[in-house]
N, C-alpha and C positions, 0 to 999 in steps of 0.2 A: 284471881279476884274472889273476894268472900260471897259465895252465892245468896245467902240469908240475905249480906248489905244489899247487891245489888237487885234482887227482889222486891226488898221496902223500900227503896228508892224509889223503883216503879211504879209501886200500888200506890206511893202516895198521891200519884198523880191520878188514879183511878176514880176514884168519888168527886172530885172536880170533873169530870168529864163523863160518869156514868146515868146521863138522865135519860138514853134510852135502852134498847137492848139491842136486838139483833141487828144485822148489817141486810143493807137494803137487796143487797147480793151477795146469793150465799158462797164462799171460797169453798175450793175442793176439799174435803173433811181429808187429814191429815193426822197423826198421831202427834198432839203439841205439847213442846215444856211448856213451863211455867212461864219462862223467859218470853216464848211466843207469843202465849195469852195475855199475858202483861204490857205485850206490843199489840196484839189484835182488835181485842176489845177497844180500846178508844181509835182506832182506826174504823172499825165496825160502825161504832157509833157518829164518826166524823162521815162515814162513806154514806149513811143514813139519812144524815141531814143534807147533806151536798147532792147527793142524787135526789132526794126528794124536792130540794130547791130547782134542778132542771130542770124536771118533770114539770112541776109548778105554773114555772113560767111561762106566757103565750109566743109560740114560736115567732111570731109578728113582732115582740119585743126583746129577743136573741140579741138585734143588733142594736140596742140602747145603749150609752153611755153615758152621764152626765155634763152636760156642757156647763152649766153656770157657776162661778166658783172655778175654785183651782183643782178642776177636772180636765183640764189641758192633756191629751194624748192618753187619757185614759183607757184602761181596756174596755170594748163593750160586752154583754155580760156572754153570750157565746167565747168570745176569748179568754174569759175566766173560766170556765171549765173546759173547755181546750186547753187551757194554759195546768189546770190541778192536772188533769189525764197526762200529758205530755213530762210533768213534771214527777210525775207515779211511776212512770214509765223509767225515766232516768234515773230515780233513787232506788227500785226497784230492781233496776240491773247492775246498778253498784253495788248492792247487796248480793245479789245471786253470782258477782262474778262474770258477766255475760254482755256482749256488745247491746245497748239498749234496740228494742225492737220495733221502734218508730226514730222518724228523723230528729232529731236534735236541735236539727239547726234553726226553728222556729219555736219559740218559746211560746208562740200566740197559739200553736196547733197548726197541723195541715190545712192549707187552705183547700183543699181538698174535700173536707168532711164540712158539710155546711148544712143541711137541713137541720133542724132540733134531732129526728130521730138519730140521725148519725152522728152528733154530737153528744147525746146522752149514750147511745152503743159504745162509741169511744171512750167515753168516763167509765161505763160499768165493766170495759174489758181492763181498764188500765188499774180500777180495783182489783179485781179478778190475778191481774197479775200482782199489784200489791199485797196481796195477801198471801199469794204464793212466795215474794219474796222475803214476808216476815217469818213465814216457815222454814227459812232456810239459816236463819239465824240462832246459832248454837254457844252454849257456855263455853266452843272452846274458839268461836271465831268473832264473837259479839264484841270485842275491846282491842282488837285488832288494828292499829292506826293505818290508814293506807291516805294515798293522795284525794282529795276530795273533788268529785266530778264536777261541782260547781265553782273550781276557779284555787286559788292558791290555798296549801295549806294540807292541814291530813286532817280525817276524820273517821268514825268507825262506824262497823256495821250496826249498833245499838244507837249511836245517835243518830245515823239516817233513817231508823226504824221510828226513832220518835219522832224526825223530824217529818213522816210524812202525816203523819197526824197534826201537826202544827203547820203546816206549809199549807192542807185543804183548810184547817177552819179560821185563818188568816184570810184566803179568799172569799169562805161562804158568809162571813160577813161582812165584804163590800155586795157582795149579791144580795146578798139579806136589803141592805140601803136599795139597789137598783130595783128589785121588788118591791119595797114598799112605796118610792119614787113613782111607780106603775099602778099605786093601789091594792097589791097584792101582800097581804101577809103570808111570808114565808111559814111553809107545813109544821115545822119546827115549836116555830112561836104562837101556832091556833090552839084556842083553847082546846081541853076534849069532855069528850060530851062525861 
């Protein structure tokens, strides 16, 4: 694959997504390609805004979900970020090659983990490992067709890298709604001084 093409491919996606900077939690400094940073950064900036929307929220409204309207079996907003960690988790180890290191079998999260603090710990580990498994993605493994862990079909280690940056900010704006539904503007969209 022409590494030039697949470079500007990336970036171009970069300026649509680069409104803040760092990652709300720093990954372990690793020596990165281009190809990484190019997968990092709007991870960084996704991980930024989604942890800082947990944080946000009063743990008293964790369990809201919209009833009125065609909000029928909706997730409440604690299951959406269970649901982003849980789902880092499993694109994360399909990248690294490795049996993923939480259960699977609940896409909602472990019912297990239930206070806010333990459900914000759990997103900012399940970054922590996202990040580790964008680092693991190399020009000679990134275009590699393999079975896709989410159900029929093949897919590669470069598009699960993008796709976990599209899979968090997919959910952080039904949380964004569930916040503002609460009266809270999300950290994201407040002004700065």
């Amino acid at each position: 694959m022409n590494k030039t093409y697949l470079l500007s491919a990336l970036c171009l996606a970069l300026p649509v997504l680069a409104q803040t900077s760092a990652p709300a939690v720093v990954a372990p400094k690793v020596e990165a390609s281009a190809l990484t940073q190019a997968l990092d950064q709007p991870l960084g900036i996704a991980e930024k805004q989604f942890v800082s929307a947990a944080e946000a929220m009063p743990e008293d409204k964790y369990g809201f979900a919209p009833s009125q309207g065609e909000f029928k079996d909706a997730r409440t907003f604690a299951q959406q970020v269970k649901h982003v960690a849980v789902a880092n988790y499993g694109i994360g180890s399909f990248i690294l090659g490795e049996k993923p290191p939480v259960d699977m079998s609940n896409m909602n999260g472990p019912d297990s983990v239930k206070s806010k603090a333990e459900i914000v710990k759990f997103l900012k580990d399940s970054y922590l490992y996202a990040h580790r498994a964008l680092a693991a993605i190399t020009e000679q493994n990134a275009t590699t067709s393999e079975k896709s862990p989410f159900g029929a079909g093949t897919t590669t280690r470069l598009g699960m890298g993008t796709f976990l940056t599209a899979h968090a900010f997919d959910h952080y704006g039904q949380m964004a709604v569930y916040m503002r539904m609460n009266g809270i503007v999300p950290p994201a969209s407040r002004k700065k001084d």
